[in-house]
Wavefront OBJ file of the C-alpha trace (Angstrom):
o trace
v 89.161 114.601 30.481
v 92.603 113.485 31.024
v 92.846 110.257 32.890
v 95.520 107.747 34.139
v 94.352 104.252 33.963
v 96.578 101.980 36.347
v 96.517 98.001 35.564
v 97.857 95.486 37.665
v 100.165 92.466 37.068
v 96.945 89.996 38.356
v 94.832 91.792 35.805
v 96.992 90.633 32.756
v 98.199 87.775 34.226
v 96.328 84.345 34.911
v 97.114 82.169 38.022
v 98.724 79.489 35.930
v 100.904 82.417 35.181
v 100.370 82.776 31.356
v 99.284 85.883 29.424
v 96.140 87.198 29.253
v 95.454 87.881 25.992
v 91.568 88.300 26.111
v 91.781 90.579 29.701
v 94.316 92.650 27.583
v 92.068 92.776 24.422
v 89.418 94.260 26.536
v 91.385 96.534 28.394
v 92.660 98.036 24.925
v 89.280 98.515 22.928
v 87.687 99.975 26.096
v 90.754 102.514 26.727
v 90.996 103.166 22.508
v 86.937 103.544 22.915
v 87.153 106.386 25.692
v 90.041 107.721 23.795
v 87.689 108.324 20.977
v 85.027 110.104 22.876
v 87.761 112.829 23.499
v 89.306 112.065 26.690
v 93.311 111.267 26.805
v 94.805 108.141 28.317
v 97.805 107.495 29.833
v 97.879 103.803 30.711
v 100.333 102.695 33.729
v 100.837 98.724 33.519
v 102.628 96.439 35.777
v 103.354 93.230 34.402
v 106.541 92.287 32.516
v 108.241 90.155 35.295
v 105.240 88.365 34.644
v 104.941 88.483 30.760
v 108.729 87.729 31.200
v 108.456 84.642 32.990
v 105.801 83.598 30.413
v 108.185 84.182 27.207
v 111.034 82.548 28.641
v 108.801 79.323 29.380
v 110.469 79.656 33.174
v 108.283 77.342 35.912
v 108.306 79.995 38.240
v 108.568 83.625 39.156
v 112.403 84.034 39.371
v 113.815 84.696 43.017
v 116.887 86.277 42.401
v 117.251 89.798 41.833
v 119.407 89.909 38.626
v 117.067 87.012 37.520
v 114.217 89.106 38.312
v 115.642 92.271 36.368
v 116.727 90.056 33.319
v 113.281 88.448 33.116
v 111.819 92.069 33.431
v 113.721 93.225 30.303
v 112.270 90.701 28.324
v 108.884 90.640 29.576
v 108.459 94.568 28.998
v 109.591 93.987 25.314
v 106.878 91.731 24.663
v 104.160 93.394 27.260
v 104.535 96.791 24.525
v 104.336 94.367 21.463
v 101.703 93.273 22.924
v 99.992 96.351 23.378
v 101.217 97.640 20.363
v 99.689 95.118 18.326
v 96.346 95.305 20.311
v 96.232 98.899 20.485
v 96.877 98.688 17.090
v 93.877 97.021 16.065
v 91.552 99.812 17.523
v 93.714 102.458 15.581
v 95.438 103.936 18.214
v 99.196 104.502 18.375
v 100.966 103.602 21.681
v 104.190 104.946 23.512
v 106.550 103.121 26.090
v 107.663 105.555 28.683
v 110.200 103.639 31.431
v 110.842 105.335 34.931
v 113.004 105.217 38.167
v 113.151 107.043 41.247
v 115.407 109.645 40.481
v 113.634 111.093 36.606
v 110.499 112.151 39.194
v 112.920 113.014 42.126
v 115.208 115.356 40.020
v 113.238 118.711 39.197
v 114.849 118.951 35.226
v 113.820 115.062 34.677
v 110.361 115.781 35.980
v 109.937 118.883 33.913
v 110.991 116.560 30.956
v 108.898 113.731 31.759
v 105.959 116.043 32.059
v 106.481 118.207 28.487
v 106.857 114.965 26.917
v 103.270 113.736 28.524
v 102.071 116.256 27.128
v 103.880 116.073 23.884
v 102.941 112.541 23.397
v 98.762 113.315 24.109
v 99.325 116.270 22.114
v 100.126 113.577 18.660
v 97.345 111.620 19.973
v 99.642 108.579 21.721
v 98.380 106.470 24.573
v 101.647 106.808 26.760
v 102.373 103.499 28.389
v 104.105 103.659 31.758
v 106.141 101.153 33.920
v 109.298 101.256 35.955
v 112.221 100.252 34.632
v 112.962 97.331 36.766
v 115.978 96.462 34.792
v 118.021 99.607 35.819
v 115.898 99.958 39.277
v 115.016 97.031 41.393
v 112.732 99.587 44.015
v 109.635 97.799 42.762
v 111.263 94.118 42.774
v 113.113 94.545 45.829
v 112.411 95.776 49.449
v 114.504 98.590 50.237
v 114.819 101.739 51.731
v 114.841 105.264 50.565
v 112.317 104.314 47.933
v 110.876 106.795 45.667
v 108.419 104.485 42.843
v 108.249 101.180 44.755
v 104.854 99.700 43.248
v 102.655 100.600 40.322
v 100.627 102.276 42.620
v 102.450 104.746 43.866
v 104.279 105.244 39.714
v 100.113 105.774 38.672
v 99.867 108.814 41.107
v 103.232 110.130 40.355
v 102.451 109.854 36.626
v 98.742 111.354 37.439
v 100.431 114.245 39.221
v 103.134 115.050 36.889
v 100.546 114.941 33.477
v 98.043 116.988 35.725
v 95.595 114.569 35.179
v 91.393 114.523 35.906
v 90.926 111.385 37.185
v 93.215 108.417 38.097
v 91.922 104.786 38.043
v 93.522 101.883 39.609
v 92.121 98.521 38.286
v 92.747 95.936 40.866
v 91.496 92.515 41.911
v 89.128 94.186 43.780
v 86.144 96.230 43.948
v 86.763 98.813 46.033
v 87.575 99.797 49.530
v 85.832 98.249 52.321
v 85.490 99.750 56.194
v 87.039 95.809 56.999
v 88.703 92.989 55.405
v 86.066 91.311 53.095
v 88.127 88.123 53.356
v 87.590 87.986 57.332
v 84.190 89.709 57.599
v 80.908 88.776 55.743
v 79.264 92.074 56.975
v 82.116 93.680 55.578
v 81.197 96.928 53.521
v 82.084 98.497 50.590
v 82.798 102.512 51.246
v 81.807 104.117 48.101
v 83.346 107.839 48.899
v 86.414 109.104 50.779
v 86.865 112.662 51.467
v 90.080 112.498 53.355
v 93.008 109.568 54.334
v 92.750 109.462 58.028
v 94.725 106.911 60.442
v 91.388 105.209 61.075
v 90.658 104.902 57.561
v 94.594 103.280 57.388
v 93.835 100.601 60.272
v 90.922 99.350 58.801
v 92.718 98.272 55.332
v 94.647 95.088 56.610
v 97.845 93.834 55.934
v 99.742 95.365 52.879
v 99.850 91.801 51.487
v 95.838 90.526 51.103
v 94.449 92.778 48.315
v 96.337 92.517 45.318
v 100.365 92.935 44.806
v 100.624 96.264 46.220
v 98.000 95.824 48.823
v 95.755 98.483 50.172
v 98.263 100.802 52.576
v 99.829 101.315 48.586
v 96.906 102.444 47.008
v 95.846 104.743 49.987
v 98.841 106.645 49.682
v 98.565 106.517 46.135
v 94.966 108.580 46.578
v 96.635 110.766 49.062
v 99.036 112.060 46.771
v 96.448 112.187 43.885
v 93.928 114.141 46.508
v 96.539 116.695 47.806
v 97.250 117.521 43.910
v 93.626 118.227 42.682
v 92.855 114.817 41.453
v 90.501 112.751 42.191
v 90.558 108.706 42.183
v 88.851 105.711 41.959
v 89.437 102.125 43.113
v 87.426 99.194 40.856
v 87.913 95.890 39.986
v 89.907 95.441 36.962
v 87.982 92.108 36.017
v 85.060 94.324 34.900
v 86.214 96.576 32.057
v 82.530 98.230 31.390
v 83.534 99.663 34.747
v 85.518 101.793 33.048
v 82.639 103.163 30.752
v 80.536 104.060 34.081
v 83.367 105.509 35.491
v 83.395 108.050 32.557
v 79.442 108.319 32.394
v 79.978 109.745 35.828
v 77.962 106.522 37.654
v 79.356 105.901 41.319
v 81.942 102.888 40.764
v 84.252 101.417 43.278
v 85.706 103.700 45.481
v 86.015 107.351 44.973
v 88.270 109.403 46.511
v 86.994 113.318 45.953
v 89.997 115.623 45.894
v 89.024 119.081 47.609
v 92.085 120.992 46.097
v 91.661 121.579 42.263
v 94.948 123.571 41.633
v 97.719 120.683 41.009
v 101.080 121.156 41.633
v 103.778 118.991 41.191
l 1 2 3 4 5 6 7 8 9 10 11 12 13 14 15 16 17 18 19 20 21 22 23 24 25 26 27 28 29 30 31 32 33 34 35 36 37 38 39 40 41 42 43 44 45 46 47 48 49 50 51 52 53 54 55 56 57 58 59 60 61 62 63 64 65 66 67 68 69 70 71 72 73 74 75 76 77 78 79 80 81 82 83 84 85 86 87 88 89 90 91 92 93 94 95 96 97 98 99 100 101 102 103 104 105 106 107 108 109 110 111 112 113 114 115 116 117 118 119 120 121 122 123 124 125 126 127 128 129 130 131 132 133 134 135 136 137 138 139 140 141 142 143 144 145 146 147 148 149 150 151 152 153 154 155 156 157 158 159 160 161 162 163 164 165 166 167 168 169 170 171 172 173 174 175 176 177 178 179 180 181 182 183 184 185 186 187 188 189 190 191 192 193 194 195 196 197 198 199 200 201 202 203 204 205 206 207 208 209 210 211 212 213 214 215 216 217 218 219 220 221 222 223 224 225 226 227 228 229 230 231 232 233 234 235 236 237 238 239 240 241 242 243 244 245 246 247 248 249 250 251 252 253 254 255 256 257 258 259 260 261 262 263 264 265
């Protein structure tokens, strides 16, 4: 099975803002274990604003955009020696991949970007994917006209154009629920979703209150991933066996069931 494993920057990063070494340790044995049992993995991680602001020992997320992208292009040099060296340790072999909008908007790039997916799988590397905040600030900065915009949306793009299985997001939470947890004690957890209606997009809450990208990202991220044959799951990245279930076919998080099994980019 080919899958697309999407980790976010609250994952790897603890709320005193340092690195989080152990989350990351797990998150590599368990991918380098699945790996082994004959699957592929193509890991998207957020992050290296993050990492960045760690390394550079700043007090704060910068503010500034050209602060932001220079922090980014430090942070994503350690964030892949970082996995490098973990990855490392469970004999695997890693490979950064960096993207804007326009290599998956431009028909040539994506053809590239795909034949060197498959390349890269094909040597047995665990392709690591992030966008390249330093040369686009889409993710960084609100704006319009945006193609990537949030790890989210970069996981299903990636998942459609290395015609993945299965994409997994790993967020700071559990799933999706029919109301706002946070609000609602009765509040419950939907386990299955067989299509991305309007109803199903008022009931998610503000963009803001789940994680970085919030829900409305990670619904359109399962649209895309449904429309091209794949199916995805939402669970809570704090949980790493999760990820074993997830491949022993148990019912984890959210699942959203693709009904159209021929992909197309």
């Amino acid at each position: 099975m080919r899958i697309v494993v999407k980790v976010g920057t609250s994952n790897i990063i603890r709320a005193n803002g340092s690195v989080d070494i152990h989350s990351m340790d797990l998150l590599a044995r368990a991918l380098s274990d699945i790996k082994s049992m004959g699957n592929e993995i193509i890991l998207v991680s957020s992050g290296a604003i993050g990492v960045g602001t760690s390394k550079l020992k700043l007090p704060s997320r910068p503010q500034e955009l050209r602060m932001k992208q220079a922090v980014a292009a430090v942070g994503q040099c350690e964030l892949m020696h970082l996995y490098d060296k973990l990855f490392g340790e469970y004999g695997q072999m890693v490979a950064q991949i960096l993207l804007t909008g326009g290599d998956v908007e431009r028909k040539t790039s994506a053809e590239h970007l795909s034949t060197t997916f498959e390349a890269l799988l094909e040597l047995g590397a665990i392709p690591i994917v992030n966008e390249n905040d330093s040369v686009s600030p889409a993710e960084i900065e609100t704006g319009k006209d945006k193609v990537l915009g949030d790890n989210d949306t970069l996981s299903s793009i990636v998942a459609v154009l290395c015609k993945a299985d299965l994409l997994i997001l790993l967020s700071d939470i559990d799933g999706l629920y029919d109301k706002d947890p946070r609000c609602h004690s009765d509040a419950r957890l939907i386990p299955e979703v067989l299509s991305i209606s309007d109803a199903l997009r008022d009931g998610c809450g503000d963009a803001g209150q789940w994680g970085t990208g919030g829900m409305a990202t990670k619904l359109d991220a399962a649209a895309r991933a449904m429309e091209n044959g794949i199916d995805m799951i939402i669970t809570d990245g704090s949980n790493i066996e999760n990820l074993y279930k997830i491949v022993g076919g148990e019912p984890v998080g959210t699942r959203f069931i693709s009904t159209r099994k021929e992909a197309a980019i």
